[in-house]
Every structure is written in C-alpha cells, then in structure tokens.
C-alpha positions as CSV (number, residue, x, y, z in Angstrom):
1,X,-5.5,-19.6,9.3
2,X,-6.5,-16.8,7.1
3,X,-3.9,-14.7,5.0
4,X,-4.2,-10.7,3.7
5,X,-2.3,-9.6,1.1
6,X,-1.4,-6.1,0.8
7,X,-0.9,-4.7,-2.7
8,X,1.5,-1.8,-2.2
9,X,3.0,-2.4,-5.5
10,X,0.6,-4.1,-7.0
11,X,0.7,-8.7,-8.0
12,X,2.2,-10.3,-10.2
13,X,2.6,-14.0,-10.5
14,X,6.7,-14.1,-9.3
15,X,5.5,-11.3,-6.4
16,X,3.5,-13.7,-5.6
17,X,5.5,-16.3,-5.3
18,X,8.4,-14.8,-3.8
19,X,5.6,-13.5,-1.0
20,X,5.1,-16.5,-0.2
21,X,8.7,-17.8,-0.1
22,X,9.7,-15.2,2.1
23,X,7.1,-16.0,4.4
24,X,7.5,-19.9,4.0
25,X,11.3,-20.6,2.8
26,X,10.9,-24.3,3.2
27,X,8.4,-24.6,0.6
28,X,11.4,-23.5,-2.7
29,X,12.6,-26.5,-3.0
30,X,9.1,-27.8,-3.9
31,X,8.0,-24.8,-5.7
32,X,11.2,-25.4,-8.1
33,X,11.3,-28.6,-8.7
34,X,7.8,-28.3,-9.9
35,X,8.7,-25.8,-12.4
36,X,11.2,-28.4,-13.8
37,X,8.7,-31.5,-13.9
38,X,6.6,-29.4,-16.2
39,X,9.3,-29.2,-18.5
40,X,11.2,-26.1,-17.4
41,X,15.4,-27.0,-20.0
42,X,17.6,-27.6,-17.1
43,X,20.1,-24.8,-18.2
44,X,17.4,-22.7,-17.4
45,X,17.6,-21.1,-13.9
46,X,15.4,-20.4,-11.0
47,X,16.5,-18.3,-8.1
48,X,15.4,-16.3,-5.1
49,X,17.4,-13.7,-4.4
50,X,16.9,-11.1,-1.1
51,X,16.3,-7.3,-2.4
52,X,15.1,-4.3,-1.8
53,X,12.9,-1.5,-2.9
54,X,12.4,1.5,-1.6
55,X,14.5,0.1,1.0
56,X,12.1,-2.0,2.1
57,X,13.7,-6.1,2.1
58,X,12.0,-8.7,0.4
59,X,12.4,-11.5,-1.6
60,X,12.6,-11.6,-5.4
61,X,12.0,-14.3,-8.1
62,X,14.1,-14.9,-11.0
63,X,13.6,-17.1,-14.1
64,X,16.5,-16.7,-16.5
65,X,17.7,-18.7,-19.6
66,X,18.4,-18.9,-23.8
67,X,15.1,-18.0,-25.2
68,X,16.3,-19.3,-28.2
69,X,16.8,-22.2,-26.2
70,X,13.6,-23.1,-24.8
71,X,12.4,-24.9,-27.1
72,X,8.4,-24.1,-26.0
73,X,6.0,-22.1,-27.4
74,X,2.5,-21.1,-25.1
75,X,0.6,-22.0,-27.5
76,X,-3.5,-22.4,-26.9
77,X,-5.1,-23.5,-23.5
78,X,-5.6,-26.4,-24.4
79,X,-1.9,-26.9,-25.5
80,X,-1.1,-25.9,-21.8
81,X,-3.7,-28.0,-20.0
82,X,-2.3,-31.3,-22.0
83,X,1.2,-30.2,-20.8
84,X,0.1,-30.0,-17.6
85,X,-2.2,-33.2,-17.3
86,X,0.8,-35.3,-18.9
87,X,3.6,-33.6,-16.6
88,X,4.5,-35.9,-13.4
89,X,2.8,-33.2,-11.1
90,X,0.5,-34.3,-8.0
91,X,-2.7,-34.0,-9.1
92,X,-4.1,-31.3,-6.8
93,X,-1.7,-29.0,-8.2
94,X,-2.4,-29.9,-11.8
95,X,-5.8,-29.2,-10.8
96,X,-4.6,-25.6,-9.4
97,X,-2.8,-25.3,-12.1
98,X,-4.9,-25.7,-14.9
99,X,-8.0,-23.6,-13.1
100,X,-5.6,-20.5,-12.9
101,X,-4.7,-21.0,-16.6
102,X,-8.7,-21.3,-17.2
103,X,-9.6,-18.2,-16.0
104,X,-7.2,-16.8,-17.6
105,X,-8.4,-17.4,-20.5
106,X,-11.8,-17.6,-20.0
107,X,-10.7,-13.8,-19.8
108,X,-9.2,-13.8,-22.9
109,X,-12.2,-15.5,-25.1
110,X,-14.9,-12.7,-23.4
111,X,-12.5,-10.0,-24.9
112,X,-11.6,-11.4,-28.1
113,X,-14.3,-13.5,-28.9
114,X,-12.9,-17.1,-29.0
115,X,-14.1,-20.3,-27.4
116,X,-11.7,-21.2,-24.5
117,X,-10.2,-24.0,-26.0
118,X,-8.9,-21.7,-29.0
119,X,-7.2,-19.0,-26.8
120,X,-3.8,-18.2,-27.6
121,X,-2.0,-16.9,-24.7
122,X,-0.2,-14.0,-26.3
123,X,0.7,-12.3,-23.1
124,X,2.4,-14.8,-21.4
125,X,5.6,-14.9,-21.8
126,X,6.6,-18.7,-22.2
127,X,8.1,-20.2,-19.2
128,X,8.2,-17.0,-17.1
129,X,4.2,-17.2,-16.7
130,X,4.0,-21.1,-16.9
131,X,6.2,-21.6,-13.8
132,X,4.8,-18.6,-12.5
133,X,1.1,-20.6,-12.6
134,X,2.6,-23.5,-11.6
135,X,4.7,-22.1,-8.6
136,X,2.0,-20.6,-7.7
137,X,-0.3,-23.9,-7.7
138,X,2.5,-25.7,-5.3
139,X,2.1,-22.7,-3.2
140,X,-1.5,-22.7,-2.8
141,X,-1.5,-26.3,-2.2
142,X,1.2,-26.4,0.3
143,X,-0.4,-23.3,2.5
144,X,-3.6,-25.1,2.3
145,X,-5.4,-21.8,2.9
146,X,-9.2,-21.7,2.5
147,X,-9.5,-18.0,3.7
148,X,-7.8,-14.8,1.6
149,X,-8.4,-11.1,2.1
150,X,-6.7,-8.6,-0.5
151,X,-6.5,-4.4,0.2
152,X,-7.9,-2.2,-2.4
153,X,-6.2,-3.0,-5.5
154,X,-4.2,-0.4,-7.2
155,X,-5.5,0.9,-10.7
156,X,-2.5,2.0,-12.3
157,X,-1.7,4.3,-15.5
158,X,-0.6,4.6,-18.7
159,X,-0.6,2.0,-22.0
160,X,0.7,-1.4,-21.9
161,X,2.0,-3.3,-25.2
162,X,0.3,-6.4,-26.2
163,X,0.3,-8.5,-29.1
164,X,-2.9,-6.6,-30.7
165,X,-1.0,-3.4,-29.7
166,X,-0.9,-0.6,-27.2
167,X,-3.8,-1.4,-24.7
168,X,-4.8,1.3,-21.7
169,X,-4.0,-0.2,-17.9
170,X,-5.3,-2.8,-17.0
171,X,-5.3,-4.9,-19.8
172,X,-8.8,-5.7,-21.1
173,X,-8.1,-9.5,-19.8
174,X,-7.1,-8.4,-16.6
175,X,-10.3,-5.8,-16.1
176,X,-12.2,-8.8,-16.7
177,X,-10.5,-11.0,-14.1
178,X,-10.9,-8.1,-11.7
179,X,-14.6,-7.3,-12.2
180,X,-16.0,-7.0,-8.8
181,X,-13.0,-6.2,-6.9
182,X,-12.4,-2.3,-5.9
183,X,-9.9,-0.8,-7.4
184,X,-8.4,2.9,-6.8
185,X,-6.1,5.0,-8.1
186,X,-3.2,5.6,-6.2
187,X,-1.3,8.0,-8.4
188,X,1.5,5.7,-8.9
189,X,1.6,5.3,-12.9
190,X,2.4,1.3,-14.9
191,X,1.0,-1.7,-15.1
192,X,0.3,-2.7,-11.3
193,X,-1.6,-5.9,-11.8
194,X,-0.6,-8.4,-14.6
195,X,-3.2,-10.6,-16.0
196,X,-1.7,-13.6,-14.0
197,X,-2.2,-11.8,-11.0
198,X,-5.5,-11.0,-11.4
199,X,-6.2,-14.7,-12.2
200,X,-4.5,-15.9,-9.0
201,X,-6.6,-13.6,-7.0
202,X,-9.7,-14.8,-8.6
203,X,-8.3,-18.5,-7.9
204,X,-8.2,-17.8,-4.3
205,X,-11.6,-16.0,-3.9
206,X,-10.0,-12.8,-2.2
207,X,-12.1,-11.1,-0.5
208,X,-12.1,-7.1,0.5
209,X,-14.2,-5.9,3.4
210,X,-13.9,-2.3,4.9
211,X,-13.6,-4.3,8.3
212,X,-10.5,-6.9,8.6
213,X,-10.9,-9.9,10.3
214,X,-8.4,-10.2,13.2
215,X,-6.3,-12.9,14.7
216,X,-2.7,-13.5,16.1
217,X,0.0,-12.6,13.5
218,X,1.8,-16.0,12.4
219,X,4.1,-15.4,9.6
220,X,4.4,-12.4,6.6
221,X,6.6,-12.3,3.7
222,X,7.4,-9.5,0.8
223,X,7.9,-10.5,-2.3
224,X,9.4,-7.6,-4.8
225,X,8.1,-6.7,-8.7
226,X,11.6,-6.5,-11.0
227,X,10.7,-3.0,-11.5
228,X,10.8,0.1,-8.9
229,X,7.9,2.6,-8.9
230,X,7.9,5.9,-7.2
231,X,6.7,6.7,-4.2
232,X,6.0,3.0,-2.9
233,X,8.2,-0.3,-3.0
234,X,7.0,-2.6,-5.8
235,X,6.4,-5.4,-2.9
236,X,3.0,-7.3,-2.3
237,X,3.1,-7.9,1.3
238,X,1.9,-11.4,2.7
239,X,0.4,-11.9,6.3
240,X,-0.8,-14.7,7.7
241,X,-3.3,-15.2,10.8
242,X,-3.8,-17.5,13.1
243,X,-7.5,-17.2,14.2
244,X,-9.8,-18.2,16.9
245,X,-7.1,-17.4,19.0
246,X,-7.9,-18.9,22.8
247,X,-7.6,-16.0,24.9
248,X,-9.8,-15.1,28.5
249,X,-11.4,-12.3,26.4
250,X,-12.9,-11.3,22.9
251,X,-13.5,-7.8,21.7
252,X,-16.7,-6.0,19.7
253,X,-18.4,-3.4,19.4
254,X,-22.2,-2.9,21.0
255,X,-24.4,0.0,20.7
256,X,-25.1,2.4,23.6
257,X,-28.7,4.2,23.7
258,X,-29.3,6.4,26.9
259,X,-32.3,8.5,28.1
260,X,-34.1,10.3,30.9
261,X,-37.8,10.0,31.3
262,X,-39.6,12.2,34.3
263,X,-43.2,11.9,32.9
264,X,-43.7,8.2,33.3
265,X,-44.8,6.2,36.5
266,X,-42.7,3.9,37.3
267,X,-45.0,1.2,37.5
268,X,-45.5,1.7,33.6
269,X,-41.7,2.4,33.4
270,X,-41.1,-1.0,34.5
271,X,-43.2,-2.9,32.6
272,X,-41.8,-0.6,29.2
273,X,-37.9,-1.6,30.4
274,X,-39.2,-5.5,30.8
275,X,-40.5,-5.4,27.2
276,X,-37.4,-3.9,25.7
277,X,-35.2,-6.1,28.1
278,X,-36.8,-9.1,25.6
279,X,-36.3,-7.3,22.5
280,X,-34.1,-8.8,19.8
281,X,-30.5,-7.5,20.0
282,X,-30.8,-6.0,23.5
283,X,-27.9,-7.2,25.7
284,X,-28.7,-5.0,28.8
285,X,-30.8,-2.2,30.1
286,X,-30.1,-0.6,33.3
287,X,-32.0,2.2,35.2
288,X,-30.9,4.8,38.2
289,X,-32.3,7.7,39.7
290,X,-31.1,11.2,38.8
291,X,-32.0,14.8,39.5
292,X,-33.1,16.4,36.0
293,X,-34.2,19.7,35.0
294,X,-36.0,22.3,37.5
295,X,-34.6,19.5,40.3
296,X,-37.5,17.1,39.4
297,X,-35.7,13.6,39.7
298,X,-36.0,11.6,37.0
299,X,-35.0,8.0,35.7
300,X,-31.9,7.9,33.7
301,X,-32.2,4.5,31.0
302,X,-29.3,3.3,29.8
303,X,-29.3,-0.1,26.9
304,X,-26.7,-1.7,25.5
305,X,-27.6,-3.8,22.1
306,X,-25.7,-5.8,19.4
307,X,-25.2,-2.9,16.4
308,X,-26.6,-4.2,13.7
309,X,-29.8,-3.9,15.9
310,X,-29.9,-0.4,17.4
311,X,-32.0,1.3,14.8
312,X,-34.8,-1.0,16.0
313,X,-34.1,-0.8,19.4
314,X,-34.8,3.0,19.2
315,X,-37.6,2.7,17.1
316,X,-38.8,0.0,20.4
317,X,-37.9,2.8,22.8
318,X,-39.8,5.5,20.9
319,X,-43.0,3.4,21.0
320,X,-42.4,1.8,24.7
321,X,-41.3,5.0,26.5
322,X,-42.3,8.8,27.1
323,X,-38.5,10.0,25.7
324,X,-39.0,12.1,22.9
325,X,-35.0,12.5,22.6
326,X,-32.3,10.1,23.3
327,X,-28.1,9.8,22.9
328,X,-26.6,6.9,20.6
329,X,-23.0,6.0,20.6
330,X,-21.2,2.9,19.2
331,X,-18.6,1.5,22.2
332,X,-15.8,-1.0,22.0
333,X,-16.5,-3.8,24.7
334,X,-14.0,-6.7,26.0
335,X,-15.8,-9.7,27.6
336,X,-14.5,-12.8,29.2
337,X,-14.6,-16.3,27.4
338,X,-17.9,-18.0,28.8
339,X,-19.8,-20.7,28.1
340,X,-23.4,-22.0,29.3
341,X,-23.7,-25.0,30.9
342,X,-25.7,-27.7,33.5
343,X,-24.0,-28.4,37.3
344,X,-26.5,-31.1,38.4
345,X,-29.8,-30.1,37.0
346,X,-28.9,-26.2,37.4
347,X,-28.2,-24.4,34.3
348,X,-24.9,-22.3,35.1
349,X,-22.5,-19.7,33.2
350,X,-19.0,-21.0,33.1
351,X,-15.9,-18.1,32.7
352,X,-12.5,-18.3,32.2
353,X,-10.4,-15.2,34.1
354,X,-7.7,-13.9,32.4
355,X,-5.1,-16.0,34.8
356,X,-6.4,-19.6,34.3
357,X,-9.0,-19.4,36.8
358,X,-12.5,-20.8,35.9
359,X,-15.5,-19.2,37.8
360,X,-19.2,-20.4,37.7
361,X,-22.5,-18.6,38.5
362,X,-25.7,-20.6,38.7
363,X,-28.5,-19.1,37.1
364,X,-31.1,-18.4,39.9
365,X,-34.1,-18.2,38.0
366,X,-33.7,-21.9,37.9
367,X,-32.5,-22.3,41.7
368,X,-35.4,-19.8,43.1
369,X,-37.8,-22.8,41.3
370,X,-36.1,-25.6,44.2
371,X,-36.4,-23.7,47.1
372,X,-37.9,-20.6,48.5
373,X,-35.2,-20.2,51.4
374,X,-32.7,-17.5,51.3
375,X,-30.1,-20.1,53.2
376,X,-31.1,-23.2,51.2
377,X,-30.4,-21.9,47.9
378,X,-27.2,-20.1,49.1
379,X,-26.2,-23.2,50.5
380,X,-27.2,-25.0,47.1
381,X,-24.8,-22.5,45.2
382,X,-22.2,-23.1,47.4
383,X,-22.4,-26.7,46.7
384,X,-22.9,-26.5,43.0
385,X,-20.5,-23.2,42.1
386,X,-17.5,-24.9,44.7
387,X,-17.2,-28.0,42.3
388,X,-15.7,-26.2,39.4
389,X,-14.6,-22.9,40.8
390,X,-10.7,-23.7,41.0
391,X,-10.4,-25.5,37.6
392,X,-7.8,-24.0,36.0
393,X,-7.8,-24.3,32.4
C-alpha cells in the first residue's frame, strides 16, 4: 500500500488526523483513547464530527475543554518526551510520538539557537497539538504505511502571530521542516501548513515526484482545517493504493525512433540492424520495404527502446546507419504479464491472457540446437507448449 496526500487546503495535525479517520473510522476509538492515556482531564472532549467546506464532506477534529482547567503546560522537549516515555502508551507509538515532537524542535533550536533539550514549544497550543502528535503516532502505527507521496505544498500569505511576535508565512520553524519539499503559491492567502504539519510530513518521508505512482484505489478520506479559505475547501485529501495490482497487463511508456535509408546495401543494413538489435535499452527493431522519394524503394527502420535510453540509441543509429535524419516519439505501451521460464531443458516465455488463460512459446534458438528438422522440432513444441497451455490462473 502506498498513500498520497493532497494538500488542497493545506495540513495541519487534526486534518491530518481526521484524514485519516474518514478514510479508516475503526481506528477513533484507538486514536482517542490514546490521547487520554497521555493525560488528556477527562472533562475534556474529543470528537469527530462530519462537515463541510466549500461543500465538499469531510470529517473534522475537535478538542474542546476549560483551559483553565487543564492543568498542563508544554513546557520543553524534554518535559514532553518524559510525559510521553512515562504514559502507558505502546511503545511504537511513544517512539512516533516522540520523533515527531523531535523534529519539531530540532526546528525550533536551528531558528532560535537553543540545544534541543532546551526548546520551549511556544506554538503549540497545550493539549490541542499534544494529542494532535499523539493521534497522529496511533495513526501512523495503525496504517503501517512505509510509502507516502504529498502534491505541491501550498505556500500561503500573510503574518502569523507567535510568541516572539508577528512572523511572515510559513513560520521560520516550519520553513525549516519543509526545506526540500516544493512549495508554490496558490494565491490562496493564511497560514496553510502549521509547524506540526510540516513535522508529520517530515516523519513520514513524503515524497513529490512529477510522475505518481499508480495502483488500484483502496480507501480515501478528507479531513477539514476549522477555518474556510476562498476559492478551495480547507480539506487535505487522503488516498490510499493498493499496488502491484495482479492484472494480465502492465502499462509504460517506450520510445519510438523511425527512419528510411536508400543508400545502404542491405547486406551492410543487416549487419547495422543486428548491432543495434544488441544495444542496451533496445526492445525491438523492425524493417519493411517502402517506395521513397523519386520511386527509389527504400527500407523503412522502425525501434522501439526503454526511454531513459533513446538519446543513445540515436546517437547508435547515427554511427551504425546511413540516416542523416530520423523521427522520435514517446508511446504508451500495454503488455501482457509474462514470465521466463524452463519446460524440460527448453527455456520458454510464459503469458497470462487477459481471461485466465496461460500461453507458452518455447524459445527456438534453444530448440533449433536439438534438431535440425522442421517436423521434429514442431513436434517437440507441441509436446513442450501443450503441457501448460490451458492452465488457467
């Protein structure tokens, strides 16, 4: 499984959360009463409430109760990680746990200049961000998810007030958090990315790539800011993959190169196609007969090669051939699950078809090497091929 998240509104720790709730109700019960075994005052409450924004549904978390009642103050890290290494708490999760709150303010000490131990969380706000971290830590551990991909995140506008005053968005803690991941500016003004966030991104080791990766839809959630924006929801949008899906056929993309050549013989055209049949990343070169220019008939080349590979592949062509011009395209291809294997002492390509069916074709470079009778080795294919042609998978 992998999981994207999509920040339309931006993360927080709650959106987070309540992403992940929405896409996995049965995990709340956990997720709360962790938030109580670190000490969360029972007359303090925790709900989940369905909501909207910008009329899109989602779900949206809520910690509510007497400040004046908490009895807790944030205090340094390492106030937080003794809290959290003396709560009842599985260990994995106090383990999450305490690495989100170290980055955090690992953070912190590069901006202000403290040692780690000495950092005095000043922008969390008391048990909001603690059970956020901690929610978020049951989460993590319960999804077991070793794979996260995150969109562009959004850059956001304006001033935000912190305890050393008003600071430009993002928040010096959470630019550090961020550095290396692109950020752009969407036009949509605020604070779009909270410093918890931002740590629970660099927690998961997000990655962005221009390409996805792709893979059967299993689950998504939305979980909503407590805030509305204009001209998006506030929602970061969960989805989670299933991959290696089994399926008769996979899908990439494969370079096409294509070219004429009427000055060559084709004794030397042969021998130039051989070499570049052998050349790393080709997959296939064919070669027909077409009338060219003034009616002089010509051979028209066509090779297909992995992508990464067809700069030199031409380079190869330039230096095997007489073409002093040829056409490059980038195709999508669909190809049928297959696998190489031996039938007897005959190496053979095994394929699944797209209704069950399994299919085998022995390789006769091997089977010419037996027998140099047309009717011996077709009789030898028979045999070999029949054994395993009807599986059905």
């Amino acid at each position: 499984m992998f999981i994207h998240l999509d920040l339309v509104g931006g993360i927080a720790g709650d959106m987070f959360i309540a992403a992940v709730l929405d896409a996995w109700p049965n995990l709340t019960p956990k997720v709360f009463e962790a938030m109580h075994q670190v000490g969360l005052p029972s007359e303090w409450s925790v709900e989940l409430i369905s909501a909207t924004s910008a009329g899109i549904l989602g779900k949206r978390l809520i910690i509510a109760g007497d400040v004046d009642d908490a009895n807790f103050s944030t205090g340094t890290f390492r106030d937080i990680r003794s809290r959290l290494l003396e709560s009842c708490l599985p260990e994995p999760i106090i383990q999450r746990a305490v690495d989100i709150f170290y980055r955090l303010a690992e953070a912190e000490g590069v901006v202000h200049g403290k040692l780690i131990d000495a950092v005095h969380f000043h922008e969390i706000a008391d048990w909001d961000s603690v059970c956020d971290i901690v929610g978020a830590a049951v989460a993590l551990e319960e999804i077991n998810c070793s794979k996260w991909s995150v969109s562009n995140i959004p850059m956001g506008s304006g001033t935000v007030n912190t305890a050393h005053g008003l600071m430009p968005v993002p928040a010096p803690a959470t630019s550090k958090l961020l550095e290396g991941f692109i950020m752009v500016d969407d036009g949509i003004p605020g604070e779009r990315v909270t410093p918890t966030g931002a740590a629970i991104l660099s927690h998961i080791s997000a990655s962005q790539h221009s390409k996805r990766d792709t893979g059967r839809i299993i689950v998504s959630g939305h979980g909503l800011g407590t805030r509305e924006i204009t001209g998006a929801p506030n929602m970061l949008r969960l989805i989670a993959f299933e991959e290696n899906v089994v399926s008769s056929t996979s899908h990439d993309e494969v370079g096409n190169i294509t070219f004429e050549v009427d000055d060559q013989t084709g004794e030397d055209l042969a021998v130039a196609l051989d070499i570049l049949r052998d050349f790393e990343g080709v997959l296939d070169v064919v070669q027909y007969m077409v009338s060219g220019k003034k009616g002089r008939l010509a051979n028209s080349v066509r090779i297909l090669c992995d992508v990464k590979f067809i700069d030199d592949v031409i380079k190869e062509v330039f230096l095997q051939t007489t073409t002093i011009g040829l056409r490059t395209t980038i195709s999508k291809r669909r190809v049928l699950s297959r696998e190489d294997v031996i039938i007897g002492d005959v190496g053979a390509k095994k394929t699944l078809r797209p209704d069950g069916l399994t299919t085998v074709k022995v390789n006769m470079d091997e089977l010419k090497l037996k027998t140099t009778k047309h009717s011996e080795r077709s009789q030898q294919r028979n045999v070999l091929e029949g054994g395993v042609r009807d599986e059905r998978t």
